[in-house]
N, C-alpha and C positions, 0 to 999 in steps of 0.2 A: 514423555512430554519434552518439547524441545526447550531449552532455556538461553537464556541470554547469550547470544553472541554465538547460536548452534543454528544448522537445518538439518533438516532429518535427511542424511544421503551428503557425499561429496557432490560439492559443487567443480565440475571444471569446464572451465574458461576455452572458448574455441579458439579460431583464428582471431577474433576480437579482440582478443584480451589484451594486446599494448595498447587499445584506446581506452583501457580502464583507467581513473586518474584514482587514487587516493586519496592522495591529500585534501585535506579541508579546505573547503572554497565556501562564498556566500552561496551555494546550490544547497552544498549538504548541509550547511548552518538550517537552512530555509524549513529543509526538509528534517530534520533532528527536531527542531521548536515545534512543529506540525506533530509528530508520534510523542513527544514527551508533554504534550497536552493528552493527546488518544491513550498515553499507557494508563494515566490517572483517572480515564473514563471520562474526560472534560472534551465534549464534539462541540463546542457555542461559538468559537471564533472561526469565521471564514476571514479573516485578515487578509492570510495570505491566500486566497485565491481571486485570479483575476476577473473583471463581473461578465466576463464574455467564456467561462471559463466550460470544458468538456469535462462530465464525467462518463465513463465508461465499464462496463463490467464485463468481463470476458467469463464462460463459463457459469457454473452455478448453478442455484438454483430460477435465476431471471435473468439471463444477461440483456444489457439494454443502455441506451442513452442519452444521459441528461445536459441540460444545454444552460446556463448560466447559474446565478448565485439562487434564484429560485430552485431550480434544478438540485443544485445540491442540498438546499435544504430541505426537500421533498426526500430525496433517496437518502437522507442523514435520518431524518424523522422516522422514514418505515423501516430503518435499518435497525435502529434501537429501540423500536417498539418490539423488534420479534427478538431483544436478546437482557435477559436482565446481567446486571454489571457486566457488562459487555467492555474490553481491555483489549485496542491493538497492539501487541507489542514487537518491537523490530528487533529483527535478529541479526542483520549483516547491512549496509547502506552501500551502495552500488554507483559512484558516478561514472556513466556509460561515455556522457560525450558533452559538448557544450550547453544540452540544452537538456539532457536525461538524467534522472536519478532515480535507480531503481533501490526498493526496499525490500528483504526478506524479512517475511514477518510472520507471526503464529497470532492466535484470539484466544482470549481468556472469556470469560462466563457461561452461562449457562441459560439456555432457548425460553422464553417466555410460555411458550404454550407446554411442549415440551417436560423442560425441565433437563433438556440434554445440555452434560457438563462437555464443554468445548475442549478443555484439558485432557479429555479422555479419548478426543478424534483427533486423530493423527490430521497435522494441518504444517503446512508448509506453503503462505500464501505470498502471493509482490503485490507489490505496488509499482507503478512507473508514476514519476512524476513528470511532465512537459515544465520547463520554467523560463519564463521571457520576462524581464525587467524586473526583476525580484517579486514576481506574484506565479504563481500555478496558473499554465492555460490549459492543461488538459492531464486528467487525473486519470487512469488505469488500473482496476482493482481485479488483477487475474486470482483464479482460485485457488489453482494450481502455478508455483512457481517455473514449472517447465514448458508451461504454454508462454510463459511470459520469455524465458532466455529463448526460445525457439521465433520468436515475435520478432525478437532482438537478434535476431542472424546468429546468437549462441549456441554452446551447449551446456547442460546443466556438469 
């Protein structure tokens, strides 16, 4: 199981990697209050996303996309139907560039129909967040973290 502040594999950084910033900015603030609602299993605030906002899913079992605040409450709703205590949690935060912040992250719970414990499948997922004026315009929920750095002109 991967734990806090791990990915399962070294990660490294392509030719990209001096546009990585570190330091804390209101991007990654944005995006930490976003997962430290998701670790506690609390999906209820779209606060921070903008009402024109993309979501997107790369890979999966459906990839597909959703187009405003209705949007994502549709693919939040069937998202947590198929998982009981379902837990995003992040494992690495990524500011790519002015307007990118990717997240490494693993899932806790266990499949509603199922009964499959998520802790037990190897999982090394991102997130990309898009951010323009302190709101999310377009969310990226890849499966696999490697289609995500590969997205992003990186390497894992």
């Amino acid at each position: 199981m991967i734990g806090p502040g791990q990915v399962s594999g070294p990660i490294r950084l392509g030719v990209h990697a001096a546009s990585l910033n570190p330091a804390m900015s209101e991007k990654l603030d944005l995006v930490r209050s976003i997962f430290a609602d998701w670790e506690r299993g609390d999906f209820r605030s779209a606060e921070w996303a903008d009402p024109d906002i993309e979501l997107v899913t790369v890979g999966g079992p459906e990839p597909d996309t959703w187009k405003g605040l209705a949007g994502v409450a549709e693919f939040t709703r069937d998202f947590l139907a198929a998982w009981s205590h379902i837990r995003l949690v992040a494992d690495e935060y990524l500011e790519v560039d002015d307007e990118r912040v990717v997240v490494l992250l693993h899932y806790s719970g266990s499949g509603t129909t199922s009964g499959l414990d998520l802790s037990e499948v190897g999982s090394a997922h991102a997130n990309i967040f898009h951010i323009r004026a302190g709101k999310v315009t377009r969310y990226v929920v890849y499966w696999e973290y490697g289609r995500a750095f590969a997205d992003l002109g990186m390497s894992e």
